[in-house]
C-alpha positions, 0 to 999 in steps of 0.5 A, a space after each residue: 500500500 505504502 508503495 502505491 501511495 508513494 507512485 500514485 498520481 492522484 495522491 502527489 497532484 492532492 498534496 501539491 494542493 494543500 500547501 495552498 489549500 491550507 492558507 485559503 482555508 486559514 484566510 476564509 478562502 482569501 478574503 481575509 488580508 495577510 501580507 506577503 512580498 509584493 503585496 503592494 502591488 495588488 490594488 494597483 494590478 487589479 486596478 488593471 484588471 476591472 478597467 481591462 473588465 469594461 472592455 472586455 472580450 476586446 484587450 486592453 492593449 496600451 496605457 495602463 501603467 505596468 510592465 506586464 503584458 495585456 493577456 495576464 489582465 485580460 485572462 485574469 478578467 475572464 476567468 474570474 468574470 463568471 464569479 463576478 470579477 470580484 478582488 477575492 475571485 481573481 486572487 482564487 484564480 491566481 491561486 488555481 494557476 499556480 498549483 496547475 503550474 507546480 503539477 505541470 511541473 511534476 509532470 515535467 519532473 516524473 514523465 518528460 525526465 524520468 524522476 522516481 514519483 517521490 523525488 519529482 514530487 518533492 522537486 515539485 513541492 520546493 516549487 510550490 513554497 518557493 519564497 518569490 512564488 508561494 507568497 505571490 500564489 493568493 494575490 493579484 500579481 502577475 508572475 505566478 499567471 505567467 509561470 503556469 504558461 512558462 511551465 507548459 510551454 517546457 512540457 511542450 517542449 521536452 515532450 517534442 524532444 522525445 518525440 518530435 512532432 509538429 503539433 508538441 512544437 506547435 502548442 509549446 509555440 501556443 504557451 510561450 506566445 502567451 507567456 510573452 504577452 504576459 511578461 515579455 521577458 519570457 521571451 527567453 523560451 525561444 532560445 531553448 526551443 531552437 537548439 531543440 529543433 536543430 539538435 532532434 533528428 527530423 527531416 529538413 522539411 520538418 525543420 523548416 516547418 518547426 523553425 515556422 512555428 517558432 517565429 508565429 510563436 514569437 509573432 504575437 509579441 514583435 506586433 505588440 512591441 511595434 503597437 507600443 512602439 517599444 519594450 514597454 506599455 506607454 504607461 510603463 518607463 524604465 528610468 535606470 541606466 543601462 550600466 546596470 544589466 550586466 550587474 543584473 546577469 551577475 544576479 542570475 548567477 547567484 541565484 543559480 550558485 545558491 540554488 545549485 549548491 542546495 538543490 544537486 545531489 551529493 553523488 553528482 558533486 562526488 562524481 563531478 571531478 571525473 566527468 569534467 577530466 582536464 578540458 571541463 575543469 580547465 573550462 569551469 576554472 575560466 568560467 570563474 576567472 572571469 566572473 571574479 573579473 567582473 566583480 572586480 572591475 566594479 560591477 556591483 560597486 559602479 552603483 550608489 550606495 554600493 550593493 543594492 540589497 533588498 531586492 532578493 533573498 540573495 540580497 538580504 543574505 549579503 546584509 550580513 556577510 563582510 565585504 571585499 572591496 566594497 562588495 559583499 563577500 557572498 557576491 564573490 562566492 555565489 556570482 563564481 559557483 553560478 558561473 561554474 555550475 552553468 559550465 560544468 553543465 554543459 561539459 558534462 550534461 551536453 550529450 543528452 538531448 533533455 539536459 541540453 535544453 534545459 542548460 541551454 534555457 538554464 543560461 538564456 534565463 541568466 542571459 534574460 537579467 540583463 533585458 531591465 535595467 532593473 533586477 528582482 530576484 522573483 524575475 529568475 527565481 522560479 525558472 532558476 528553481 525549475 530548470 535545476 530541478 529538471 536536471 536533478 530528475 533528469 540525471 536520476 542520481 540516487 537521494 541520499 539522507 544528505 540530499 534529502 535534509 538539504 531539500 528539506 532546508 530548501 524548504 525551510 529557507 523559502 518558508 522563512 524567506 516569504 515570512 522575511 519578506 513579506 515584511 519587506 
């Protein structure tokens, strides 16, 4: 019996479930006002929302005073307008949308990469009490929205890889135009996407048909972004100086050391040494050569004030370290693991093709931090998050009791950060 609980479906999609199921119960199904990060926020994207509902079917497409795209507010209109469109419904569907995106995800996990039930479930659940998404999963805000179609989108895509037909291309096409319509920057799904459709075996033909679904998928935001004559919605202005996005993509790479030195397993950091061999270890030493250059050339201390902390989890942990020429020394230990987990990924998780798309989407996120000017940690955490989870179900190294305490503090840490935040 044990043993069918633990591979059944229908029991992990439930437990998925109860993380959110326990606060809506807790907060008389979210009608009751409890703050978490980015709370601030909410009025002002429902605002949004119920203007979109006066003109609703047709979109509201420009001047409205965000960053996000018009379908996240057109979608959250329609599904909560057959329960009146109230503040309550729409943070439901909000709340709806993110476990259906932590269960994509251990679909993702359990059946495009072959995890054991148990370990993509637990993958699954580090998902779903992320600190930048659990907090976000009972308000109006538009990331968790957008998560949902990204994580559709990779199913989609690693269900092609698999088996690479026309209409698995053509639906991750579907979700990530929708997840750019939401947040541009999603765009970055594309890129994974290519080096799928040129690394699977079809014939040219079905080549050049996939490489036709790919631009129709990207079509729907190069029109909008013409509509709006730029990156943004006429209401919407990014006022920081663009010297800031290479410090952003340093940002990246510290979410990826810190969720990378949490989340692999201790037998694939044992086996590391001699899967690298002299060229991958010559590759990652480089790898962090140069981002310790970057550091020092005065990445994070060309700002005001030096390092800009609260403004991620990783910021907040800066706070309490020692500096080293005006910068945290956890920016010179995290910014270099991330780099070096990212080259050591690629040395060693190339060959298969699975693992190949999810490095390369793995560096496209890194690579989308320096598309704002402005940087959130909540920007990359979920993605960061996902995609190592899949290369942790994807490399299906056996889970040791260490493996298992130090998800457990993955888990611990996001509970202790959204309480931390939600503060902020």
């Amino acid at each position: 019996m044990l043993r069918v609980a633990g591979s059944s479906r229908s029991l992990h999609v439930a437990l998925l479930a109860a993380p959110f199921a326990v606060v809506v119960a807790a907060t008389a199904g979210l009608s009751r006002v409890f703050w978490v990060y980015q709370a601030y926020d909410e009025l002002h994207h429902y605002q949004i929302v119920v203007t979109a509902a006066r003109i609703w079917p047709r979109p509201l497409l420009s001047g409205y005073s965000s960053w996000s795209g018009p379908l996240v507010y057109w979608l959250l209109e329609g599904l909560s307008r057959p329960f009146g469109s109230s503040l309550v419904a729409v943070r439901l569907v909000v709340t709806v949308m993110s476990w259906l995106a932590c269960v994509t995800a251990y679909v993702i996990f359990r059946d495009r990469l072959g995890a054991r039930p148990l370990v993509a479930l637990a993958l699954a659940f580090m998902l779903a009490v992320s600190p930048y998404f659990f907090g976000q999963s009972f308000y109006v805000l538009t990331d968790n929205p957008t998560w949902l179609f990204v994580v559709l989108a990779l199913e989609r895509l690693l269900a092609y890889v698999r088996e690479p037909r026309s209409g698995r291309l053509a639906a991750f096409a579907a979700f990530a135009a929708a997840a750019t319509l939401m947040r541009q920057v999603a765009a970055w799904l594309f890129l994974p996407a290519l080096a799928a459709l040129f690394s699977v075996g079809v014939p040219p033909r079905a080549r050049a048909w996939g490489a036709a679904l790919i631009a129709l998928g990207m079509a729907p935001l190069a029109a909008l972004l013409v509509s709006w004559g730029g990156l943004l919605p006429s209401g919407g202005v990014q006022v920081d100086p663009s010297v800031y996005r290479l410090r952003n993509a340093c940002f990246c790479l510290a979410v990826v050391g810190l969720w990378g030195l949490l989340l692999t397993p201790a037998e694939d950091i044992q086996a590391l040494p001699g899967r690298l061999q002299r060229r991958g270890a010559a590759a990652v030493a480089a790898a962090v050569a140069l981002s310790l250059i970057a550091m020092a050339a005065g990445v994070m201390t060309s700002l005001r004030g030096g390092d800009p902390y609260g403004i991620g989890l990783v910021g907040r942990i800066g706070e309490a370290w020692w500096r080293l020429l005006g910068t945290s020394l956890v920016w010179w230990i995290l910014v270099p693991l991330g780099a070096a987990v990212i080259v050591a990924l690629v040395v060693t998780r190339w060959r298969r093709l699975p693992d190949r798309i999810l490095v390369v989407a793995l560096a496209a996120v890194v690579l989308s931090g320096a598309a704002n000017t402005t940087w959130y940690q909540r920007y990359v955490d979920f993605a960061v998050l996902l995609l190592l989870g899949g290369l942790v179900a994807s490399g299906r190294a056996r889970v040791r009791r260490v493996d298992a305490l130090r998800w457990a503090g993955i888990v611990v840490i996001s509970l202790l950060s959204t309480a931390v935040l939600a503060k902020a």
